[in-house]
Phi, psi and omega in degrees: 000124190281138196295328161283045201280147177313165154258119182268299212220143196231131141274119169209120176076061204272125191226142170222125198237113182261190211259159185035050098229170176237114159277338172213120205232074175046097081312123178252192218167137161182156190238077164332170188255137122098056165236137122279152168225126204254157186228103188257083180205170174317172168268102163154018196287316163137046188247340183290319203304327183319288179317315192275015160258307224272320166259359168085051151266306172265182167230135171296140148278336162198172178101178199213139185243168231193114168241093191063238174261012162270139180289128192250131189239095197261191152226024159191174193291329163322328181286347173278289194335319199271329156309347195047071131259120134244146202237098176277120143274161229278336177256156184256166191239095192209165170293034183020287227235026187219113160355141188284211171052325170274340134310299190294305187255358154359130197034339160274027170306138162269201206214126153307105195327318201255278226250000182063005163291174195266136202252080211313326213267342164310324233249311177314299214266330172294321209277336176290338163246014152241021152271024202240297145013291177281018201064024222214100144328097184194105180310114158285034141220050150278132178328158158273354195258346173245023168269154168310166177291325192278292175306343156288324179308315198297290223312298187302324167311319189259014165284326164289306166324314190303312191306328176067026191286143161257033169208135170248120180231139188215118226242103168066075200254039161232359170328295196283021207254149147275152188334301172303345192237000172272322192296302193279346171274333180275330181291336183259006150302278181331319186273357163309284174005284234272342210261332166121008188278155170239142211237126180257143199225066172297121190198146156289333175311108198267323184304312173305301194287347163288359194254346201237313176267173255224269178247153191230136204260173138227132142249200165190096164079043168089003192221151190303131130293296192224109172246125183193195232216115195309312187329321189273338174248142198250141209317314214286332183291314146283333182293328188260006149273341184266340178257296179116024174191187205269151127249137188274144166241063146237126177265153187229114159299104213248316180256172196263157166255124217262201209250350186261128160309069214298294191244098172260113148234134196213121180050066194242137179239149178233151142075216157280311221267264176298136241239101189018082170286129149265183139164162181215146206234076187253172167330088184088017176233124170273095190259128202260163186227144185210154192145155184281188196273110153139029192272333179135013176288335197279316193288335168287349181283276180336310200294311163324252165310020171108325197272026206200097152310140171298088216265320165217164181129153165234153152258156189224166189221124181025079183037014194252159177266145207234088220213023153016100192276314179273169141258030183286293183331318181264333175283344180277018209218340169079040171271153193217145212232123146227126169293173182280333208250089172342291179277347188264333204234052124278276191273142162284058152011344196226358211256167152270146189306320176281002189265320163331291171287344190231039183276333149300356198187043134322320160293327175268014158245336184314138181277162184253023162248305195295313202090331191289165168299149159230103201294341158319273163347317194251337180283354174297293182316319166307330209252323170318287178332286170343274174262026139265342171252008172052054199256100206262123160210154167326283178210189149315338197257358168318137145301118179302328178299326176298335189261192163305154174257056151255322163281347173293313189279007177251345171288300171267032176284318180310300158327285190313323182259046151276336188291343192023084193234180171270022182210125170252177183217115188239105198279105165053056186299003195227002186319122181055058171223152183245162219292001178280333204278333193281315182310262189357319206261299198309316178308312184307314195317295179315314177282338184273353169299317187284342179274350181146306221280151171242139203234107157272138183244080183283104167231127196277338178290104196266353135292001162281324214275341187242013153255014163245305182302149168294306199205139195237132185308177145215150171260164138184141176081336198104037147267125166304120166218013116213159182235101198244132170229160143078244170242010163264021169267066188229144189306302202306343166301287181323285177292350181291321156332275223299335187259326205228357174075000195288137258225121194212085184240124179303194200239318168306142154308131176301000000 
């Protein structure tokens, strides 16, 4: 990035105020022409809030921002678009029951000369070329509603793309990617770059924001930390401006892993997709599930927890067979869920954080004549949670949706033990979270391992998935096709599993 590249975008003394908080407290902030500028902090840090001024969602109580030498005010999202600001945010805003290509040019469509109807094959061929950009094969005129968490992500990438804005903010836009589709997404970062665009890059991912930006922002608890030139600061070094103390990013496995077999599945097939499945679970052991995405990890989850029948195969639970038709049946059985996808199949959104939580073990808030909930009961249950997961919210009557999404995934780790059973089953548990909120959830992982409980853990982060796991599974096709403990436990092992199918089994027993 050349030191004299214009400045596209100016923040300065930016303060945003909501009722009992400040979310952003004079913060300053700027985006060169052909720089990333990566943007860094916990989650409640103030970078969404950021983003959402920056797209006319919020309005600043003061400061004031500047797109080159104009004041830019926006007062709705149109006003970023028109301004060239696109903005991907980290939760999605898409269309169902509408086409990707009807997603992608949502209000830009074009129209057919002669008939003033909207002119799909025009519409086809734009949206078919700017995933081709992305390196990404994906039929525009399949619904969004019938796609992956991950093929939504593209759609919303190139929905930005489409705009031809000239600051691109891109808020976690790799959580839901697989390795491969994170690679080919940092290539078209790079090709902003080189086009003279200026790029805001939000991501927990620390490896990524070193591979792709220029300079890097912190904020912490609403306020400017740090601005500086990435070259000069070393990871360990930003993780402690983003936290305000040291963190170790090495997980320590603190409990033993006992000899009784918690979770047995044998030769079990579900659905499409998953094909005689074996594994074993024990007592105080975390067994990671890995594999690229559509391999069959989400139908082992589900199957595992009720929702997904069972076609051939048997499961066993504390040596007992084990076949769940709900997931009332497997939770009443003291199995605990965390979905992959926070926001669509996670949170109750309209719900308050303690109706959220303790919505799994309904039965232990019910008064015991009425039936009716009991808010004595359930803020009980909340304020236990509360400070064992260090879950900053106003009180119980909150809304979850008001909070961050790193307290959002700790309300529902928290769902997931309220059944306090013996197995958990955990979909991308530290997802869009940032790494002080992620040491916390692995440390919880831990402790509850060490108390007895056994954890399947399915994660696309493949350090997370062979440093917090004993032993780890690999999928592809809906199949097991590998089992690595020990020093066959490696990213090139996984993936070598996971792409080419070659077949990698330890010596332990499954």
């Amino acid at each position: 990035m050349p030191a004299e590249s214009p400045v596209l975008l100016h923040v300065d003394r930016l303060t945003v105020e909501f009722p009992g908080v400040r979310a952003l407290d004079g913060v300053h902030f700027d985006v060169r022409a052909g720089e990333v500028h990566a943007l860094v902090g916990e989650n409640g840090a103030g970078k969404s809030t950021l983003l959402k001024v920056l797209g006319g969602l919020h309005r600043p109580a003061a400061g004031e921002i500047r797109l080159g030498e104009r004041r830019y005010r926006p007062r709705r999202p149109a006003d970023a678009l028109h301004a060239g600001i696109a903005v991907i945010y980290q939760e999605f805003n898409l269309y169902p029951d509408l086409t990707v290509a009807e997603n992608v040019f949502s209000g830009r469509e074009p129209y057919h000369r002669l008939t003033r109807g909207i002119d799909y094959a025009e519409l086809n061929r734009r949206t078919a070329q700017l995933f081709g950009t992305l390196g990404v094969h994906l039929d525009p005129a399949r619904t969004v509603g019938s796609l992956t968490v991950s093929e939504q992500q593209l759609v919303e990438i190139a929905k930005a793309l489409s705009v031809d804005g000239r600051i691109i903010v891109m808020d976690e836009p790799t959580a839901a990617l697989s390795a491969d589709e994170v690679t080919r997404l940092l290539d078209v970062v790079r090709r902003l770059r080189a086009e003279g665009r200026g790029v805001v890059y939000v991501s927990h991912r620390l490896d990524e924001v070193f591979a792709v930006a220029d300079r890097v922002t912190v904020l912490r608890d609403g306020r400017h930390v740090h601005t500086g030139d990435l070259a000069e600061t070393s990871q360990e070094d930003l993780v402690r401006l983003m936290v305000g103390r040291d963190v170790s990013a090495a997980t320590r496995r603190t409990g033993a892993v006992r000899d009784d077999v918690v979770l047995d599945l044998d030769q079990v097939s579900a659905g499409r997709q998953l094909r005689e499945v074996s594994l074993r679970v024990r007592a105080g052991e975390i067994v990671g599930i890995g594999g690229v995405a559509g391999a069959g990890q989400p139908e082992l989850s589900q199957v595992v927890f009720g929702a997904l029948g069972v076609d051939t195969g048997a499961m066993t639970l504390d040596g007992r067979t084990y076949r769940p038709s709900t997931p009332a049946d497997a939770m009443a059985a003291g199995v605990g869920f965390l979905h992959e996808d926070r926001k669509s199949s996670g949170i109750l959104p309209d719900l308050s954080v303690r109706d959220n939580l303790t919505v799994s073990v309904l039965h232990r808030v019910r008064a015991a004549l009425t039936r009716l909930l009991s808010p004595a009961a359930q803020t009980a249950v909340f304020a236990e949670h509360r400070q064992r997961l260090a879950i900053r919210a106003t009180g119980p009557g909150q809304l979850i949706g008001q909070l961050s999404g790193g307290n959002q995934q700790k309300v529902l780790f928290g769902r997931a033990l309220a059944p306090g059973g013996r197995l958990l089953v955990l979909n991308e548990p530290t997802r869009g979270v940032d790494i002080g909120a992620k040491m916390e959830i692995h440390q919880l992982i831990d402790e509850v391992t060490a108390a007895g409980t056994a954890v399947l853990m399915i994660s696309s982060d493949l350090p997370e998935l062979l440093g917090v796991s004993d032993r780890v599974y690999v999928l592809a096709a809906g199949r097991i096709v590998g089992h690595l403990t020990g020093d066959d436990r490696t990213e090139e092992n996984v993936i070598a599993c996971a792409t080419t199918g070659r077949r990698v089994f330890s010596e332990v027993a499954a």
